[in-house]
C-alpha positions in Angstrom: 241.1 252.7 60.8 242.1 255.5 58.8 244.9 257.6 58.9 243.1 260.5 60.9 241.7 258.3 63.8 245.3 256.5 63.9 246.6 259.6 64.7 244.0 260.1 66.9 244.3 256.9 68.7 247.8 257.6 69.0 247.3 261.3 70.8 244.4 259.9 72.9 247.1 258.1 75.0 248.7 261.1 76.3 245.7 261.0 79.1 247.2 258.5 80.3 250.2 260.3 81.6 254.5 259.1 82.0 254.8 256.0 83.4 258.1 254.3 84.3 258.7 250.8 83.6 259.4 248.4 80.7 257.1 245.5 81.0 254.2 247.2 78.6 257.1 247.7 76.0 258.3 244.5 76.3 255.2 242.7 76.2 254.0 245.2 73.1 257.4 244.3 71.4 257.5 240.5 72.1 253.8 240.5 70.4 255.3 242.4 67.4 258.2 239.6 67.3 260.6 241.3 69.3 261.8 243.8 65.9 264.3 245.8 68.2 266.3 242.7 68.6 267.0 242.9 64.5 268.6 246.0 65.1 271.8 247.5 65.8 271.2 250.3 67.8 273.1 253.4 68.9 271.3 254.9 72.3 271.7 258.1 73.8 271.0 259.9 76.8 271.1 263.5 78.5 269.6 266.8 79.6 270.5 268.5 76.5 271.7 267.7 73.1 270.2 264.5 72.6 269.3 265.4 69.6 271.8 267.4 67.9 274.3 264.5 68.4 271.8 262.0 67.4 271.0 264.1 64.2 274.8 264.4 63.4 275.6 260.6 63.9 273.2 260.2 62.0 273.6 261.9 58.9 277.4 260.6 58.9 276.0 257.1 58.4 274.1 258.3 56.0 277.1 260.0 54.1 278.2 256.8 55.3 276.0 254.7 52.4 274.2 253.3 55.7 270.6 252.9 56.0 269.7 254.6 59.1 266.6 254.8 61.5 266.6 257.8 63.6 263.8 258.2 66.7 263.7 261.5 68.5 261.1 263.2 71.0 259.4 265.4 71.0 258.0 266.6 67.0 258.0 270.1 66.7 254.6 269.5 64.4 254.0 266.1 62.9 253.8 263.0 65.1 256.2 261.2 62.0 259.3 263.9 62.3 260.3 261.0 65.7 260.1 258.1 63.4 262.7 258.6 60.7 265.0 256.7 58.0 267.6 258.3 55.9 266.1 262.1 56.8 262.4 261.0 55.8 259.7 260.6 58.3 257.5 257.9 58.8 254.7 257.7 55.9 251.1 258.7 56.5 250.2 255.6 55.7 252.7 253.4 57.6 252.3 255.1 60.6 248.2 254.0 60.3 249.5 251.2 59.9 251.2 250.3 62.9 249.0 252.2 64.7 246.3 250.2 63.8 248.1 246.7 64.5 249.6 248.2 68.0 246.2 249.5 68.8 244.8 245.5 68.3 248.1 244.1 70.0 246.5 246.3 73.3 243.1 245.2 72.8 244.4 241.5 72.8 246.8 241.2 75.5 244.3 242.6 77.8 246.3 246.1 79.4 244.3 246.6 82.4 245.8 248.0 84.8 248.3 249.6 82.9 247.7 250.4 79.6 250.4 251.4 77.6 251.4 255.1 77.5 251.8 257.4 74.5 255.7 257.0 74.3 255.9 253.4 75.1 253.1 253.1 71.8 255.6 255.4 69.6 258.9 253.9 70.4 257.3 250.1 69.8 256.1 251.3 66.7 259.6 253.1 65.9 261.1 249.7 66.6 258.5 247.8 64.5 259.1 250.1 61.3 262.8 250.3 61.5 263.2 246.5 61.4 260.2 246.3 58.7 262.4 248.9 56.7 265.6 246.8 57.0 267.7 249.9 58.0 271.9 249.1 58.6 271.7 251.3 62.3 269.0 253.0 64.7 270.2 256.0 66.4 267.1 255.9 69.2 267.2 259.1 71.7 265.8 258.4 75.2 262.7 260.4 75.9 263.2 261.0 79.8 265.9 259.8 82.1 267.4 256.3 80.9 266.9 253.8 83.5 262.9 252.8 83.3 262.6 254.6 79.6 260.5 252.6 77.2 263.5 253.0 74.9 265.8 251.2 77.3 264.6 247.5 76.3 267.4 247.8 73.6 270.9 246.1 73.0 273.2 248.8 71.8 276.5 248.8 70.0 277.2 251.9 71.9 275.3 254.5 74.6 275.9 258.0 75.0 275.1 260.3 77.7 275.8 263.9 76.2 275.9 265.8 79.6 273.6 266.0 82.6 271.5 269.3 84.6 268.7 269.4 86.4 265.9 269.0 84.7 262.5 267.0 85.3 263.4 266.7 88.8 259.6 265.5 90.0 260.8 262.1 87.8 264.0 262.0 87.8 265.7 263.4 90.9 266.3 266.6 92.9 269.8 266.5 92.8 272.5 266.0 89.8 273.5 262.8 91.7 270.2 261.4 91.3 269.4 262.7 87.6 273.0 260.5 87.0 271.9 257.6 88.1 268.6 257.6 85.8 271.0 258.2 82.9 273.4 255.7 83.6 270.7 253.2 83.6 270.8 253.3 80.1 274.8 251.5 80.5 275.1 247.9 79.5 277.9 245.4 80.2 280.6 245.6 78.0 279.1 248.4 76.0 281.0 251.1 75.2 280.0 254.8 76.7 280.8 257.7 75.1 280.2 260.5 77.6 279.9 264.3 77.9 279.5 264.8 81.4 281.6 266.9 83.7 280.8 267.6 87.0 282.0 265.1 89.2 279.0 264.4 91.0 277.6 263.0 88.1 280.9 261.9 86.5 281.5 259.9 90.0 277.8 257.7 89.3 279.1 257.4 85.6 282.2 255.8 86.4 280.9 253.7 88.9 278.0 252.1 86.8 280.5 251.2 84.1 282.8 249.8 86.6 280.4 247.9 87.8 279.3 246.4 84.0 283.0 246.1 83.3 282.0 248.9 80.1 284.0 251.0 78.8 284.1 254.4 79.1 285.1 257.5 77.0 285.5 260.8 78.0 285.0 263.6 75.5 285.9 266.6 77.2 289.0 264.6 78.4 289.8 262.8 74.9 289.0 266.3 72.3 290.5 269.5 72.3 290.1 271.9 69.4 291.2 275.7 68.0 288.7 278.2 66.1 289.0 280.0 63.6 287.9 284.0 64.8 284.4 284.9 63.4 283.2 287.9 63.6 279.6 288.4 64.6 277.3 288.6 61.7 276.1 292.5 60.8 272.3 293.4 60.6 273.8 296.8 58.7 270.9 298.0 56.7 272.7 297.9 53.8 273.2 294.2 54.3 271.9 291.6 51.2 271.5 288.7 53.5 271.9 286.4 50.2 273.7 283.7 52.2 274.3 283.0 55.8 277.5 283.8 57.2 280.2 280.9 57.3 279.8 278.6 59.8 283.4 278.7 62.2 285.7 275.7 61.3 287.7 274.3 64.2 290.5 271.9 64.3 290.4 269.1 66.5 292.8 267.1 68.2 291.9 263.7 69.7 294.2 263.1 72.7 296.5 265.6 71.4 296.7 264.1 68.0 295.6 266.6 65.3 292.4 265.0 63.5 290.1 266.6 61.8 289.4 270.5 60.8 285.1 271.1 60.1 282.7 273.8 60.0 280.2 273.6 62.2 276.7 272.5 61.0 274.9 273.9 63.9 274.6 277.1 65.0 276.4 278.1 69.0 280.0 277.4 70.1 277.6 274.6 72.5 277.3 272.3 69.2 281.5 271.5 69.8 280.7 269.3 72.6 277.9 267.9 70.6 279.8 267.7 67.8 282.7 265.4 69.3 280.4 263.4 71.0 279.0 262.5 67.7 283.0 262.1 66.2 283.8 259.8 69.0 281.0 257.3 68.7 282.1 257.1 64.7 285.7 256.0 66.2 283.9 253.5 68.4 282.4 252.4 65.5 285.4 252.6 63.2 287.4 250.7 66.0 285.0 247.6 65.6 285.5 247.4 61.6 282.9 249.8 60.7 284.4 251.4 57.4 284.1 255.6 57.5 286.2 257.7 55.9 287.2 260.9 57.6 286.0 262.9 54.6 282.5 261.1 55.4 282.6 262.2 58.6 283.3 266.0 57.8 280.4 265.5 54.9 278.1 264.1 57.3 278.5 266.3 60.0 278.2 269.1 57.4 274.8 268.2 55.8 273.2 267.8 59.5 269.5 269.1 59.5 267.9 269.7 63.2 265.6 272.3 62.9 263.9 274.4 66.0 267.9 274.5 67.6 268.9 278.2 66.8 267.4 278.1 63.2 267.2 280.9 61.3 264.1 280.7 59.3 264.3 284.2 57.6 266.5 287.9 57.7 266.3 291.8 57.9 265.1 291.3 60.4 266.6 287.8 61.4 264.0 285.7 63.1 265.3 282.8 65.0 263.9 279.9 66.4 265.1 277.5 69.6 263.0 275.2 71.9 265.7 275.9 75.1 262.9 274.7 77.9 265.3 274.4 80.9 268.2 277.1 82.2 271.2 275.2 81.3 270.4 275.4 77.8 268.8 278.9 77.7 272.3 279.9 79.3 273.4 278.4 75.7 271.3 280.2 73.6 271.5 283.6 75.3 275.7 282.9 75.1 275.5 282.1 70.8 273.2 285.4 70.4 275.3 287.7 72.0 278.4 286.2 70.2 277.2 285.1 67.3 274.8 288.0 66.0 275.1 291.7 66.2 271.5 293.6 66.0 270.1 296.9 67.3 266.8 295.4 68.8 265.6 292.1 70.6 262.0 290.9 70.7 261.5 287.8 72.2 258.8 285.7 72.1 258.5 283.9 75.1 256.3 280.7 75.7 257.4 278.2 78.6 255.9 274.7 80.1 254.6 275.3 84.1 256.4 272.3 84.8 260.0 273.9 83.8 262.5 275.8 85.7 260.7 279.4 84.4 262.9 281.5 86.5 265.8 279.7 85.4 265.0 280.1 81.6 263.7 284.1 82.2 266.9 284.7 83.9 269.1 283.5 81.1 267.6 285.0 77.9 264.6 287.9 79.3 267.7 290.2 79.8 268.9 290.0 76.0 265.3 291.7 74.8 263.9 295.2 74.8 260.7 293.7 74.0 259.5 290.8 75.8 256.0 289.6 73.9 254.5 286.4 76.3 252.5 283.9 75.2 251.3 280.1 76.0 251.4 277.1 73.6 248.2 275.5 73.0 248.9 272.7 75.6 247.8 271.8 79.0 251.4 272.2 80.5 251.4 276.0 79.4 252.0 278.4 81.9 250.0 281.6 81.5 251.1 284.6 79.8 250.0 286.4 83.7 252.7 283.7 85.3 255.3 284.5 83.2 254.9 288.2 83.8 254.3 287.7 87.3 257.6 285.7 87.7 259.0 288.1 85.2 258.1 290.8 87.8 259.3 289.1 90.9 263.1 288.5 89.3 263.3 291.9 88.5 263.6 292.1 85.0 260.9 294.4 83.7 263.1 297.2 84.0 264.3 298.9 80.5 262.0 296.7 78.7 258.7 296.3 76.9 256.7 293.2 78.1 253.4 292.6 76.5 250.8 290.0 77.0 249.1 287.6 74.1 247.3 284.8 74.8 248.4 282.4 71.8 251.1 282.2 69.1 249.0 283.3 66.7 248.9 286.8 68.2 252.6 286.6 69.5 253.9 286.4 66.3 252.4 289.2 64.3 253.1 291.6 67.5 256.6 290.5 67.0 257.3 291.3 63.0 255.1 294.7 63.5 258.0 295.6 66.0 261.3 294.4 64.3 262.8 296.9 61.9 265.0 295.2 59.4 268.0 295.9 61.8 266.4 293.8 64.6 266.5 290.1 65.7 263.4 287.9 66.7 263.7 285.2 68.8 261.0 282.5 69.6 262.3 280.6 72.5 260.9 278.7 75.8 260.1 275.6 74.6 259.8 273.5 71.9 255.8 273.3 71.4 256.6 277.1 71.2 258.7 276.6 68.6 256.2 274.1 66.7 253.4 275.8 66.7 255.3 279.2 65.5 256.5 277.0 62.7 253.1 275.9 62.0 251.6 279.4 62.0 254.3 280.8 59.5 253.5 277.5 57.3 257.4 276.4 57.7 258.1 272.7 57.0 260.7 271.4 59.7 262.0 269.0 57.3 263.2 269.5 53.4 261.9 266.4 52.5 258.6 265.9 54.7 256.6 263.7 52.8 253.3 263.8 55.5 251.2 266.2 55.6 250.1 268.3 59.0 249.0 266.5 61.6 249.4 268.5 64.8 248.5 268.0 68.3 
């Protein structure tokens, strides 16, 4: 099989659909010699910010000296950005590789009646090529919910569930209740849980499940507190030289009271604090059981932290900025960090959501920033039309004192956009994630500095 047709092999599975369970993963891992078992593994769940806190950890054990294995969902535009070690995805050739042998595993064991699913084939082969690469820690992001995720076969030293909103409700729940008990299926005995949630709905299932497994549990927004320094939002003055970005704002935190640390945040919107500490406090848990990190590492790592497609700003005069925010809790994010964050004259917005997200939700948090709203559809079956957005659009009432146009793909989105913006301006690309990908992909931007695969997009 060669490296084009292990791809393929790969992407061919997503017919099959999300299924919930973990005997395919299990079976597919016991065949591979059970490689998640060699590893010691930090697992996180949540609605948003998976992967910001998993990206910051991280690159602290990285700073660290630590070999480290990261596996994130989804890739904003090669299948090997989710299968990482020490910031460099998965070869083109290892990932035919295990490809190939998972592919023969299947054939084998004789999946009949349920063949194994895109995600449960990516995470067994994350699993297989972190233990084959010998790596010191695995930070694995769950790809939906917790409890029956393929990733939830693992042993951690620690879990983390960053925070929870509705989101996925036709799998995971209607209510935040129900969403919390997905998540806290991810919670082992005696494991330590380092936790983000608030509302006590969901707090109230947290607690419970780690009473109940006698783990322990630790409270961010309880333990950290923290003071800014004032920054002032950045200019888009035409006389602006735009040579370096404006200084990310450095906040002091306290841990229970204590002053600890004073950073600059690596990550653009005031959101990343929470993120941030989440990532701090598993280092501490980690610290606590003889793990030796220097506070200097941590403020290095959490420094050098790369995660692109999260309020990235690819280019300026005008800024264009990128963010895959598919659900309203973290549009309501990204619409808060662009009002306080940047100052610019005009807003055009490119706008491409999934059907199966909360549309209204996301158009009611960010449509309002624009005076040009340009819709469009990334090339996937879970688009929703250009026409649906608009119509929704419509129906909210937010086509008044704005500009909404129609396109039918990124590739005429974009240039609309840039023939609008005057250097004074701001572009934002937002809705989703594939939307973000594929813009990427169009303007020929490489999500990682040291990508070492080349293209291979769905």
């Amino acid at each position: 099989m060669n490296a084009s047709n292990a791809i393929d092999y790969i992407y061919d599975l997503q017919r099959i659909g999300i299924k919930f369970g973990l005997n395919n993963t299990k079976r597919l891992l016991r065949a591979l010699g059970d490689p998640h078992l060699n590893l010691k593994i930090i697992h996180i769940a949540g609605t948003n910010g998976k992967g910001s806190t998993a990206a910051m950890i991280t690159s602290i054990l990285k700073a660290a000296g630590f070999k480290v294995g990261l596996y994130t969902s989804p890739h904003l535009i090669h299948l090997s950005e989710r299968i990482q070690v020490n910031g460099v995805p998965i070869s083109e050739e290892d990932l035919k590789n295990g490809a190939e042998e998972i592919r023969q595993i299947t054939q084998d064991l004789h999946f009949t009646d349920s063949h194994p699913t895109y995600f449960e084939t990516v995470t067994c082969l994350a699993f297989s090529y972190f233990s084959r690469q010998g790596v010191d820690w695995a930070v694995i992001e769950v790809g939906m919910g917790g409890r029956w995720d393929a990733t939830n076969v693992c042993s951690p030293q620690t879990t983390i569930i960053t925070n929870i909103s509705l989101d996925h409700q036709e799998f995971l729940g209607e209510t935040l209740g129900e969403i919390a008990k997905e998540k806290a299926g991810i919670i082992k005995p005696g494991c330590p849980v380092v936790c983000g949630v608030t509302q006590e709905e969901t707090l109230g299932v947290i607690r419970q499940k780690c009473k109940s497994v006698d783990a322990p549990l630790f409270l961010v927004p309880e333990l950290y507190s923290y003071e800014e320094r004032e920054l002032q939002a950045e200019s888009l003055s035409e006389s602006s030289t735009f040579e370096n970005d404006s200084p990310a704002p450095e906040i002091h935190i306290a841990r229970a009271g204590i002053p600890f640390l004073s950073i600059s945040l690596p990550l653009c919107g005031r959101f990343q604090i929470q993120n941030t500490f989440l990532a701090i406090e598993v280092i501490e848990r980690l610290r606590e059981k003889g793990v030796k990190i220097e506070d200097r590492t941590i403020k290095d790592g959490i420094k050098q932290t790369v995660w692109p497609g999260r309020v990235q700003i690819i280019s300026r005069k005008p800024y264009f900025i990128l963010d895959g925010a598919h659900n309203s809790s973290a549009a309501e994010n990204l619409a808060e960090t662009i009002r306080t964050r940047f100052r610019y004259n005009h807003l055009i917005m490119v706008l491409g959501i999934l059907k199966d997200k909360d549309i209204e939700g996301i158009c009611r948090a960010t449509v309002p920033l624009a005076s040009h709203v340009i819709l469009t559809a990334p090339d996937s079956d879970r688009a929703a039309t250009p026409d649906d957005l608009y119509e929704i659009i419509l129906n909210i009432g937010l086509t008044k004192d704005r500009h909404i146009r129609i396109t039918q793909n990124i590739s005429e989105a974009i240039p609309e956009a840039k023939a609008l913006a005057k250097n004074t301006d701001l572009i934002l690309v937002t809705g989703s994630l594939y939307t973000v990908g594929e813009t990427m992909a169009y303007l020929d931007i490489t999500p990682y500095p040291n990508e070492v695969t080349k293209v291979m997009t769905e």
